[in-house]
NUVEXSE-844632 format. One record per atom (N, C-alpha, C): residue in three letters; atom name; z negated, x negated, y. Coordinates in nm, 3 decimals, m for minus. Example, Ala and Ser with C-alpha at 12.3 -4.5 7.8 and 13.67 -1.06 7.14 Angstrom:
BEGIN
<node 'ALA'; 'N'; <m0.780; m1.319; m0.569>>,
<node 'ALA'; 'CA'; <m0.780; m1.230; m0.450>>,
<node 'ALA'; 'C'; <m0.780; m1.320; m0.330>>,
<node 'SER'; 'N'; <m0.708; m1.285; m0.225>>,
<node 'SER'; 'CA'; <m0.714; m1.367; m0.106>>,
<node 'SER'; 'C'; <m0.787; m1.290; 0.003>>,
//
This chain:
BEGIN
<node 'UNK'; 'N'; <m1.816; 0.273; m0.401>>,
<node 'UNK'; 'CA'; <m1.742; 0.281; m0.278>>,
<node 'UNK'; 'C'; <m1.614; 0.359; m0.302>>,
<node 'UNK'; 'N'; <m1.584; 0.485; m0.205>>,
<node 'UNK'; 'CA'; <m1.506; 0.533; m0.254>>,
<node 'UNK'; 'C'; <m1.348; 0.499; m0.135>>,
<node 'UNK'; 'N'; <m1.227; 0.483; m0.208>>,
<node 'UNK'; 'CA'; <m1.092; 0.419; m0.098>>,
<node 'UNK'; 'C'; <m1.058; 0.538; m0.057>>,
<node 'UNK'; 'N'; <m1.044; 0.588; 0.114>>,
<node 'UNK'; 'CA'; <m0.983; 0.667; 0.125>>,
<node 'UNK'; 'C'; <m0.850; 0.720; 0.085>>,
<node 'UNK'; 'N'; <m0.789; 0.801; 0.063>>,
<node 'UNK'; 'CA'; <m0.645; 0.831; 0.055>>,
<node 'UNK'; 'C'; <m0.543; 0.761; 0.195>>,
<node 'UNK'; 'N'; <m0.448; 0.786; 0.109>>,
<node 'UNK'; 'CA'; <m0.358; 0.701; 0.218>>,
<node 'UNK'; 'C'; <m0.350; 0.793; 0.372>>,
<node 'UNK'; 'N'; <m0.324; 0.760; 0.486>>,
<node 'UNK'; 'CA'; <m0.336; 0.818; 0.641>>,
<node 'UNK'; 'C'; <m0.199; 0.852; 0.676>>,
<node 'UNK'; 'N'; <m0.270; 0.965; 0.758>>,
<node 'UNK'; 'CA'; <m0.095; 0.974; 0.810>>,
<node 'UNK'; 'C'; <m0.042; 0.908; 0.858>>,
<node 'UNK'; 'N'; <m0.100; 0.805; 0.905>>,
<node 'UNK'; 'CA'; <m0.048; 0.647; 1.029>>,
<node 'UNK'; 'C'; <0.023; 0.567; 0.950>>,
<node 'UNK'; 'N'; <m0.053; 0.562; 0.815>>,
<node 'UNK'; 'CA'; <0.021; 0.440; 0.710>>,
<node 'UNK'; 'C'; <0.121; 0.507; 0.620>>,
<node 'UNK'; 'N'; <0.135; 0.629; 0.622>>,
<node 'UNK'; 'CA'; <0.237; 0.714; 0.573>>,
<node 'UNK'; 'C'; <0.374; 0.682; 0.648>>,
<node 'UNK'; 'N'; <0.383; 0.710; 0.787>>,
<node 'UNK'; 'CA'; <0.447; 0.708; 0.865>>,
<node 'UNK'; 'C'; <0.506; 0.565; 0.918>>,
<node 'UNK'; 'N'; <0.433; 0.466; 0.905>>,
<node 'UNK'; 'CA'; <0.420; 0.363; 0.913>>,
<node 'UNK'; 'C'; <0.502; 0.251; 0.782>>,
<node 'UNK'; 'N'; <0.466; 0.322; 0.669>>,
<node 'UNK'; 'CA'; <0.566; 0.256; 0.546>>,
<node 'UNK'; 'C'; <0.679; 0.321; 0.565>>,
<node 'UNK'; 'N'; <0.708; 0.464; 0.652>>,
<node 'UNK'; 'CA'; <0.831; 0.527; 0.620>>,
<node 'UNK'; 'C'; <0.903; 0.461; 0.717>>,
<node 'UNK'; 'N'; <0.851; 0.393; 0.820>>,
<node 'UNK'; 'CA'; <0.957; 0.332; 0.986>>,
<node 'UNK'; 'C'; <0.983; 0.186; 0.884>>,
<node 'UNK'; 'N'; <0.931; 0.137; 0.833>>,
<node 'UNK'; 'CA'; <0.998; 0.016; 0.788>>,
<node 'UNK'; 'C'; <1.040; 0.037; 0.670>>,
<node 'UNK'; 'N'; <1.065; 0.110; 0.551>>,
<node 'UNK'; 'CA'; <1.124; 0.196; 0.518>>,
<node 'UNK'; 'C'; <1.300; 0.166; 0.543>>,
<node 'UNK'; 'N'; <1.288; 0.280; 0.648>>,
<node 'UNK'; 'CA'; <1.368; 0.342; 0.716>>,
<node 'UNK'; 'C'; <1.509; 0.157; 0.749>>,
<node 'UNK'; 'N'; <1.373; 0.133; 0.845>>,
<node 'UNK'; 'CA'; <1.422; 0.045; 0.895>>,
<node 'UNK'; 'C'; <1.494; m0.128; 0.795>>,
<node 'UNK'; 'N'; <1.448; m0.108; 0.660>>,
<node 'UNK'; 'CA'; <1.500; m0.217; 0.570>>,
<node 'UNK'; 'C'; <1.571; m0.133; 0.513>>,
<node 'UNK'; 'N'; <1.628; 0.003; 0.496>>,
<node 'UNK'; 'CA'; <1.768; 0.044; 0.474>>,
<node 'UNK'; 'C'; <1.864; 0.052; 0.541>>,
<node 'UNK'; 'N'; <1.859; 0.079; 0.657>>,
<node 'UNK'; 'CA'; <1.919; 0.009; 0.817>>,
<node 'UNK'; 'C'; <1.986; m0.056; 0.763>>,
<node 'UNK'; 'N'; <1.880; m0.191; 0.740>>,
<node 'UNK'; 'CA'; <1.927; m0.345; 0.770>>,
<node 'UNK'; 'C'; <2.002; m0.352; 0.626>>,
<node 'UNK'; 'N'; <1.983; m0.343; 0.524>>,
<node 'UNK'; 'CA'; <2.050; m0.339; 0.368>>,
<node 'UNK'; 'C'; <2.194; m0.282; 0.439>>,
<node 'UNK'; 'N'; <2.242; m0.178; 0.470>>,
<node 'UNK'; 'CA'; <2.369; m0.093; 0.485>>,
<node 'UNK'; 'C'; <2.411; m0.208; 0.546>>,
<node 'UNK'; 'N'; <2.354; m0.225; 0.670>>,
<node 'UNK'; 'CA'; <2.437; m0.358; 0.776>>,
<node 'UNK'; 'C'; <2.467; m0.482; 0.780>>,
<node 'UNK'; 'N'; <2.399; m0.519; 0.653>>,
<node 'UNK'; 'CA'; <2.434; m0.634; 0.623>>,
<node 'UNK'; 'C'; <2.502; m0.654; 0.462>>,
<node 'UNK'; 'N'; <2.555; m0.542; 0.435>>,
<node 'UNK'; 'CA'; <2.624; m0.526; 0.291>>,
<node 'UNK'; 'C'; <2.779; m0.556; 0.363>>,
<node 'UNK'; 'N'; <2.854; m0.632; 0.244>>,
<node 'UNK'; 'CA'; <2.984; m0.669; 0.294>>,
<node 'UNK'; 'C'; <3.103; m0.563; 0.309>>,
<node 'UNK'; 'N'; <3.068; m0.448; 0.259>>,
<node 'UNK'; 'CA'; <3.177; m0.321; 0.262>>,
<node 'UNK'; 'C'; <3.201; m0.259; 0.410>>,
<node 'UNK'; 'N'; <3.064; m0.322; 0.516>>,
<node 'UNK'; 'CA'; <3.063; m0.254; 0.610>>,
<node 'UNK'; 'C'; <3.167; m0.241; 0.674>>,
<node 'UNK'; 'N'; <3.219; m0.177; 0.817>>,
<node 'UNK'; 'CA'; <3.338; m0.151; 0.888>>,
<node 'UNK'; 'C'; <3.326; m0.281; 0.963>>,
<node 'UNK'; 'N'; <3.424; m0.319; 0.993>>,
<node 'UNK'; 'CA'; <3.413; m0.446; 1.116>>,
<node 'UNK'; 'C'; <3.424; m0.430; 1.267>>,
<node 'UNK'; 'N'; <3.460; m0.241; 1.284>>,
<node 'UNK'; 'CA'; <3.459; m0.231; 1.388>>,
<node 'UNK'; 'C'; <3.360; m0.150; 1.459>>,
<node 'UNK'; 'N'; <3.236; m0.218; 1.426>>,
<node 'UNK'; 'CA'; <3.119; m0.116; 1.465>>,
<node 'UNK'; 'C'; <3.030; m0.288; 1.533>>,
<node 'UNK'; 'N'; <3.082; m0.320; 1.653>>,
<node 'UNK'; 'CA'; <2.995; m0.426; 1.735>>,
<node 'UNK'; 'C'; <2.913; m0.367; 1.817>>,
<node 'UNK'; 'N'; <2.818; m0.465; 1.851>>,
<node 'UNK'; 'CA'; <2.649; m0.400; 1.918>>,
<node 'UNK'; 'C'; <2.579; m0.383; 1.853>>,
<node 'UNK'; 'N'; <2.481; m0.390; 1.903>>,
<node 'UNK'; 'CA'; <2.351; m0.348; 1.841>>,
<node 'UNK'; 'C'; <2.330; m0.192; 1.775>>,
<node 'UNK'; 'N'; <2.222; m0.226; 1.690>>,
<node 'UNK'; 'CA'; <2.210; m0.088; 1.651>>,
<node 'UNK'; 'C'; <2.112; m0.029; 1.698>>,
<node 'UNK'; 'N'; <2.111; 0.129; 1.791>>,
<node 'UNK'; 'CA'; <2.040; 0.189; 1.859>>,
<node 'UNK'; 'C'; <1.967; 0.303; 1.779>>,
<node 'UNK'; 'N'; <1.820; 0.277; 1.749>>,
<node 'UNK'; 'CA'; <1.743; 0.369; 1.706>>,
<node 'UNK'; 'C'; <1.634; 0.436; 1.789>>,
<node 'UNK'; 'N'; <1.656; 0.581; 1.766>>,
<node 'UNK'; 'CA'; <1.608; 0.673; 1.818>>,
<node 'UNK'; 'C'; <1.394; 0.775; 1.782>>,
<node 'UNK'; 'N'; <1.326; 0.757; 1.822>>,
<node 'UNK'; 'CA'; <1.200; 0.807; 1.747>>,
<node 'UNK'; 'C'; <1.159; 0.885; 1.888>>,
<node 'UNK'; 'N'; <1.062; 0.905; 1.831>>,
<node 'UNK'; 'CA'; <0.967; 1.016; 1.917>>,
<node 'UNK'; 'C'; <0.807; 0.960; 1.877>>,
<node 'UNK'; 'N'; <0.770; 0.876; 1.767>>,
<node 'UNK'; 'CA'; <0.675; 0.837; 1.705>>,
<node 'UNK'; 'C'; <0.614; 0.724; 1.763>>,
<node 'UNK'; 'N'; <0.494; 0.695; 1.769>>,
<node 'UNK'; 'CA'; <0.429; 0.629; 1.852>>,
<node 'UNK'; 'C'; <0.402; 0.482; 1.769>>,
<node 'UNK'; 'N'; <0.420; 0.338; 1.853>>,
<node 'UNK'; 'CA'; <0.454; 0.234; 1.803>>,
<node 'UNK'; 'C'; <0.574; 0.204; 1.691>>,
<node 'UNK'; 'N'; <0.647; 0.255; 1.765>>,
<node 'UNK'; 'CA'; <0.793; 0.212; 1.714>>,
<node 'UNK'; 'C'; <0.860; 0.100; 1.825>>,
<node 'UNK'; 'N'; <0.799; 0.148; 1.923>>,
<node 'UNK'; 'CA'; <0.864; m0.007; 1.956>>,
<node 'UNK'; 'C'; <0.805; m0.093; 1.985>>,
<node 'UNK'; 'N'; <0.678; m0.137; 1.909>>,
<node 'UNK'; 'CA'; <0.623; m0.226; 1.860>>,
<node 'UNK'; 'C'; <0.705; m0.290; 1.732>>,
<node 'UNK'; 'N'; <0.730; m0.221; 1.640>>,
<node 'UNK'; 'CA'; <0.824; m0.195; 1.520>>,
<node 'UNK'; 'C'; <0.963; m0.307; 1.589>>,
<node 'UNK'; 'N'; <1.015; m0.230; 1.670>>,
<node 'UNK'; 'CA'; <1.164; m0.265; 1.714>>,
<node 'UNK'; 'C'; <1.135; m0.404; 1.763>>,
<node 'UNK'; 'N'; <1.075; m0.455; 1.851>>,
<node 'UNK'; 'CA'; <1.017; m0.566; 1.916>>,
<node 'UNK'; 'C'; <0.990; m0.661; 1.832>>,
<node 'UNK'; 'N'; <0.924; m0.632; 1.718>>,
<node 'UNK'; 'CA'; <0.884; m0.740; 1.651>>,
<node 'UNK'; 'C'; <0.990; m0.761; 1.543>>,
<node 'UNK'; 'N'; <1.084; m0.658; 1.506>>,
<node 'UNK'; 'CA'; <1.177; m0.691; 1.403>>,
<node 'UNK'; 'C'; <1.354; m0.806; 1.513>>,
<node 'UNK'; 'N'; <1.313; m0.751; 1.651>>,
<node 'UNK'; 'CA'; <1.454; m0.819; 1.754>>,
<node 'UNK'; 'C'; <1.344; m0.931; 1.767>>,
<node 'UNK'; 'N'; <1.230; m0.975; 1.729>>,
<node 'UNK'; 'CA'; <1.143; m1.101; 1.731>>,
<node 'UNK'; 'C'; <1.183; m1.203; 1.627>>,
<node 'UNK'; 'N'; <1.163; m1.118; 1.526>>,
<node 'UNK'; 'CA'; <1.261; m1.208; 1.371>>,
<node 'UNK'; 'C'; <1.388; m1.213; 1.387>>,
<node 'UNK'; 'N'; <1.441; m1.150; 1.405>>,
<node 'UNK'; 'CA'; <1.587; m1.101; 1.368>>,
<node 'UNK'; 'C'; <1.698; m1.122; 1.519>>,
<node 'UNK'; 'N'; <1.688; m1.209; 1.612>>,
<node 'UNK'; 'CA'; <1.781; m1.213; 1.703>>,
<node 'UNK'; 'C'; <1.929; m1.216; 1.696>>,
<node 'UNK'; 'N'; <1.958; m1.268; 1.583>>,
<node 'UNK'; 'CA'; <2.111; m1.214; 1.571>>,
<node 'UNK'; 'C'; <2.201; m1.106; 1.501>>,
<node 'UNK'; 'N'; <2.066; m0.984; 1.501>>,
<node 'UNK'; 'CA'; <2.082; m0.849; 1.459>>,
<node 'UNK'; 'C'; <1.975; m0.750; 1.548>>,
<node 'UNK'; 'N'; <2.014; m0.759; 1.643>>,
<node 'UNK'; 'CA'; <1.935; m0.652; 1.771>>,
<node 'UNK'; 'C'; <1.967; m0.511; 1.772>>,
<node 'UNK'; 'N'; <1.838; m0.485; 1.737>>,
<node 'UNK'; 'CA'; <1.802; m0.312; 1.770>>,
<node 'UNK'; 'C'; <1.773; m0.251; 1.873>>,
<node 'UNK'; 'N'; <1.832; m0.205; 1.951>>,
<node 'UNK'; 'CA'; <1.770; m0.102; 2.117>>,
<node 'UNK'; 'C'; <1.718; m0.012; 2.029>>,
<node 'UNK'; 'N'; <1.619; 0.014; 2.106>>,
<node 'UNK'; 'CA'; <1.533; 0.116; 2.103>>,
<node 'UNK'; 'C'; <1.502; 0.237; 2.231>>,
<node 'UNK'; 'N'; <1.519; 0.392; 2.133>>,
<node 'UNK'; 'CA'; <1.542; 0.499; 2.277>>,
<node 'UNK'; 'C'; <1.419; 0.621; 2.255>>,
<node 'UNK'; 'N'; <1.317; 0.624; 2.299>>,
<node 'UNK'; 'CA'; <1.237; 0.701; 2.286>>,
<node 'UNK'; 'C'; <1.285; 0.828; 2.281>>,
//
């Protein structure tokens, strides 16, 4: 049986969460600025990202991400 190579879906897909647990590392490191309140607004063009966003403001309610196509 041979494993396909990895997809562009799951390429793209490790890179949004990725992306998105260096986000969260920067923002929750103690050096941050204190004057940066609100949510943090991320921007894609990529399809099921805000599936992504939804399910991470699902875990994470007292660190909310908007999301802007």
């Amino acid at each position: 049986m041979v494993r396909p190579g990895i997809t562009r879906r799951r390429a793209l897909s490790a890179g949004l969460w990725t992306a998105l647990a260096g986000v969260t590392a920067s923002a929750c490191a103690d050096d941050v600025r204190s004057d940066a309140d609100g949510p943090l607004t991320l921007w894609s063009a990529l399809r099921g990202t805000d599936t992504l966003v939804a399910a991470w403001n699902e875990l994470h309610p007292e660190e909310p991400v908007d999301f802007s196509p």
